[in-house]
N, C-alpha and C positions, 0 to 999 in steps of 0.2 A: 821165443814163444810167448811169455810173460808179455814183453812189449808190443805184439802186435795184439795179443788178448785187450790190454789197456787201450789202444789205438781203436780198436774196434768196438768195445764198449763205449768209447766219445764220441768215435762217429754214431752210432745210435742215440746216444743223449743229446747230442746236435740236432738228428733229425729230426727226435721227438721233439724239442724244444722250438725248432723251426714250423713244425706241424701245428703246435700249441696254439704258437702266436699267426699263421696263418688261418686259421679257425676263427680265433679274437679277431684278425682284422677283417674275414670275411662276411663275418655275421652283421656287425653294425653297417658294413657297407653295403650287403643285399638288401637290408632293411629302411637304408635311408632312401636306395636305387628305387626300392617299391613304392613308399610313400610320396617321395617328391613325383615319380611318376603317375601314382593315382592323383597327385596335386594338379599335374600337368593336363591330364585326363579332364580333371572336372573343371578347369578351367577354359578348355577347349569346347568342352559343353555349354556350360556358360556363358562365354563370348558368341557360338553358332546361333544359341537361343534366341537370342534377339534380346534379352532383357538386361539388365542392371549387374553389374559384381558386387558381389556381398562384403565389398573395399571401403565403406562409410559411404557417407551421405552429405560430405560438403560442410558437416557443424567441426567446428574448432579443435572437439572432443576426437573425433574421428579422423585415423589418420594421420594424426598429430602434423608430422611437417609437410606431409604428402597432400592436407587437406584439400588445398584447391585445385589438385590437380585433375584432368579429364577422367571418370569413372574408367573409360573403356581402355587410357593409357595404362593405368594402374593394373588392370587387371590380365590386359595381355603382358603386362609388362612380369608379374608376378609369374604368368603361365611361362613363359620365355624361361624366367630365369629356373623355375621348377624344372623343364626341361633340361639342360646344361646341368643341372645338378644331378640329376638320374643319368644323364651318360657318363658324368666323372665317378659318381657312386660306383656305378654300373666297371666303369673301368678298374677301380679299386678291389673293387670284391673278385673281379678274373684272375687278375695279377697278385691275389695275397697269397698263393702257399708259395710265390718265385723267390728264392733266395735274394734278391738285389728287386726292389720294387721299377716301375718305369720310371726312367729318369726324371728329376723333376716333380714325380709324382706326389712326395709328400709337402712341398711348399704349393702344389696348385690345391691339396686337396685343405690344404690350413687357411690359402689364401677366399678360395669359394666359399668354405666356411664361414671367413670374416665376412664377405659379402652376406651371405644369408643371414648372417647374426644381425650385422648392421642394419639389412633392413626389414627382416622381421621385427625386431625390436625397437629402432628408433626410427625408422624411415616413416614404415606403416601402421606400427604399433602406437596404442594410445593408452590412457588411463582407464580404459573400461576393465578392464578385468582386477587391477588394484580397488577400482569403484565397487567393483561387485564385491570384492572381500570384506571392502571397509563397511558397508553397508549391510551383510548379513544381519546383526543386531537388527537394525531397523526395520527391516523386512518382516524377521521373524515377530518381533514386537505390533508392527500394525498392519500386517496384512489383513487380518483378520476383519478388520474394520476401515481401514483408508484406502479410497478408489484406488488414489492415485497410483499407489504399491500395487494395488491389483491388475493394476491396466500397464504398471512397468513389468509384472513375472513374464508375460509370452518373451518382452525383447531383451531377456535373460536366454533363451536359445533362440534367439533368430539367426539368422545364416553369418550377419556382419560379425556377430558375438564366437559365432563358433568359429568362424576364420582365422579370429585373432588366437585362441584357442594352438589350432593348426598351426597354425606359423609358431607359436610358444614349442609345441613339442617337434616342429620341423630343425628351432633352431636347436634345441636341448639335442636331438639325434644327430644333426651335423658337429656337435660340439665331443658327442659320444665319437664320431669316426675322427675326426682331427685325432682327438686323444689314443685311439689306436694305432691310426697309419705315424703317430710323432712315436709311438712306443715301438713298432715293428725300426723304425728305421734307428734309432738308439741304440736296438738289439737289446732294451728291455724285457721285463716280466711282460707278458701279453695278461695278464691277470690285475697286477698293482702297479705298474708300471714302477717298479722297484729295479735300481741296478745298482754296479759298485761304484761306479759314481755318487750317486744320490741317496745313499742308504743315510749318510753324515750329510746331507745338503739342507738347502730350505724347507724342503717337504719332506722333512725327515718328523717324527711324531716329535722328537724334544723340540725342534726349531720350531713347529707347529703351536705346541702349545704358550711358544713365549707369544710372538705374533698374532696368536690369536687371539689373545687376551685383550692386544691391542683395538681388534679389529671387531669385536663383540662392545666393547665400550661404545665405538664410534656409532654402532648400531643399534643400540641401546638409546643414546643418547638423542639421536635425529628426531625419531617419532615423539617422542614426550615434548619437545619444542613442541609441535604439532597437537598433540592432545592437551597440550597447558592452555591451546587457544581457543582450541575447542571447547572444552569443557568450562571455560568462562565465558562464552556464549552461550552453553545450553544453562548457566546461570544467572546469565542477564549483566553479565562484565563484561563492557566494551573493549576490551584486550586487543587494540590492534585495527579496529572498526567505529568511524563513527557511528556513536549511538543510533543515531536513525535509520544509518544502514541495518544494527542491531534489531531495531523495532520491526522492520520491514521482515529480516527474516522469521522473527519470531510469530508475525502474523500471518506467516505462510507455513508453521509447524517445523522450521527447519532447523526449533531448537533441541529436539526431539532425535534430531539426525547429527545435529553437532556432540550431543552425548553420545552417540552411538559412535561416531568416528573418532571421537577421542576414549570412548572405552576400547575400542579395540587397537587402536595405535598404545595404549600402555598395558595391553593381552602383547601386543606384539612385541614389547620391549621387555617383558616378564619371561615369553616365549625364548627369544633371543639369550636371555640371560643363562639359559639353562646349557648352552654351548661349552658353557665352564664351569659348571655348577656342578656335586655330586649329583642332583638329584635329574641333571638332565642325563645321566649315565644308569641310572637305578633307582627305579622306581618309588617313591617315598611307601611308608608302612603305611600309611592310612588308606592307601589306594585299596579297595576291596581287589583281592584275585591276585593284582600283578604288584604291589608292594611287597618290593625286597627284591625284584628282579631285574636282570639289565633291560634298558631301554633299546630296543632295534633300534640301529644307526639308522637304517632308510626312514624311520617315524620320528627323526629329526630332521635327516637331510632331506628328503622330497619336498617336503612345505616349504621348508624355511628356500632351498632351491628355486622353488615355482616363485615363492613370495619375491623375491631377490630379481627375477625376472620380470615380474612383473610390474617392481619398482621402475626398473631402466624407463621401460618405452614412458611410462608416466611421469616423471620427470621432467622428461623432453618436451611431454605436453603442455605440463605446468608453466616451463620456462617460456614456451610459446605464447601462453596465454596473457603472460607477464605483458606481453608488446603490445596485447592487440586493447580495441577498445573496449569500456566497459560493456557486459552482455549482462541482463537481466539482474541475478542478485548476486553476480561475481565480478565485482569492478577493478578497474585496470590496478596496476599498483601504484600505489603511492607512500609518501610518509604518513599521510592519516589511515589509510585502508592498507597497511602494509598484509596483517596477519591474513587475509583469507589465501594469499600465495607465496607471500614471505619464506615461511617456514617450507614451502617446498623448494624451494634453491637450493636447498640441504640434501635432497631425495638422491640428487646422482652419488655422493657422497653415502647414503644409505643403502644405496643400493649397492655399490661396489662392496663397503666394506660387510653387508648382510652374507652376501658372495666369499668373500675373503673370512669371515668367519664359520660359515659352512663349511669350504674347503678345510680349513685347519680342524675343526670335528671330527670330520671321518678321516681325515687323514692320523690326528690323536688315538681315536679309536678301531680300526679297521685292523692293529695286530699283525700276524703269523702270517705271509701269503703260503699257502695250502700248495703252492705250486712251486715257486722258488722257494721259500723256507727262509726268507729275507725277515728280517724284523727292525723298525723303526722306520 
């Protein structure tokens, strides 16, 4: 009696546990099934329209390696693959409470993933939105008084701006369901994706914090190259630029925007720093209000997340630009004009390890899961 009671009691912690992680995998997978198909939706609109896709506009900056390619390719091509993603989604979120998923199914949903990541982020994806962060300062500083700023805020939301946008958080929720449908089939936590495997493995919080350690240095270190270059340009040190090129920017105010890019690239290495710092765990005492309290893991990991993303596709761009011919007051590279792209050779490098340092944070900090009761 005793052993069929215990037998019985397991078979219900199995099913609740079964049910848990069918939940966990159906949610991200209704919700990527939605979005990629409103993707597909607007896309279809779009193309019907008769007008242009909000895919760039043929400059270097846009579309990074995609650039030359026909508007209308780019844009069915995007709509195509949005669709294909909403029936795999779609097929994922059916099939999560099944005990055995459909054959296959979590290497096609890891594999489409790659795909999406790859060309959201390197394909189509460009520097605009690392542009837009690095440049807040400068915005905020002279809007007020420079056209030119005034006449760039509208194409801060224009359709090309917010696509990129889209496709950021298209690939972030494809990367959300890989990360589910790899824990459903491990027969992990549907919560931490904690098992007895990995409790003691790499993503265990001690492994975390030795490796992370490493990996906050390397990101730390990237942008300060970057802002050392800067910031001797917005003081009239040729670091890397023939002087004249120096002069040229400077008569175009762009030394104004070389401070600003290099103040926030060493905000961004200050910011970073805090990944292993007490006080990026709790809040320092001087902080009116919240000094002395923990800092919420998401008000670390989201930015620094988005940031890390948005390094990639930019990167890519840089290294592009590296080829092409000199344009305006951005000249090709050389050994006299190394520094205006130099230091972006570093970015793929930054950007991974910005990435690999975020993961080791929440993974240090994230504790107890509430659900399996796993710890480390």
């Amino acid at each position: 009696m005793t052993t069929n009671q215990g037998n019985t009691k397991n078979e219900a912690t199995t099913l609740a546990e079964a049910s848990r992680a069918g939940r966990a995998l159906r949610r991200p997978a209704a919700l990527t099934a939605v979005l990629a198909a409103l993707y597909a939706l607007a896309g279809v609109i779009a193309g019907l329209s008769g007008g242009p896709f909000p895919v760039g506009d043929g400059d270097p900056y846009s579309m990074a390696l995609l650039y030359k390619a026909p508007n209308a390719l780019l844009g069915w091509g995007l709509t195509a693959l949005a669709g294909i993603a909403a029936l795999l989604a779609t097929l994922a979120a059916v099939t999560a409470n099944r005990d055995r998923s459909v054959p296959g199914l979590r290497v096609a949903v890891t594999a489409i993933a790659a795909v999406m990541g790859l060309t959201a982020l390197v394909l189509v994806g460009d520097a605009r939105l690392l542009s837009v962060l690095g440049y807040i300062p400068v915005i905020i500083a002279k809007v007020a008084y420079d056209p030119q700023i005034q006449q760039a805020i509208p194409r801060l939301l224009d359709p090309a701006q917010l696509n990129l946008v889209v496709l950021a958080v298209g690939a972030a929720q494809w990367a959300a369901l890989a990360v589910a449908v790899n824990r459903r089939a491990r027969n992990a936590c549907a919560k931490c994706g904690r098992s007895e495997r990995t409790v003691d493995g790499p993503f265990s919080a001690q492994a975390a914090a030795r490796w992370g350690r490493s990996a906050v240095a390397v990101a730390v270190f990237v942008p300060l190259v970057y802002a050392v270059t800067r910031i001797c340009w917005a003081f009239g040190i040729p670091l890397g630029v023939e002087p004249t090129l120096l002069d040229g920017m400077q008569g175009q105010g762009m030394d104004t925007s070389a401070l600003g890019l290099g103040g926030m690239a060493v905000l961004g290495s200050v910011l970073t720093l805090g990944l292993v710092q007490r006080w990026g765990e709790v809040f320092p005492r001087w902080i009116p209000r919240a000094g002395g309290k923990r800092v919420p893991i998401g008000l670390a990991v989201v930015p620094a997340a988005f940031v890390a993303m948005a390094i990639i596709p930019a990167s890519v761009t840089m290294l592009m630009m590296a080829g092409l011919p000199s344009e305006g007051t951005i000249p090709g590279f050389s050994l006299t004009n190394w520094a205006p792209l130099g230091p972006t050779f570093l970015w793929p490098l930054w950007g991974v390890a910005l990435g690999a340092a975020t993961l080791a944070y929440w993974l240090r900090r994230r504790g107890a899961c509430a659900t399996c009761h796993r710890v480390g």
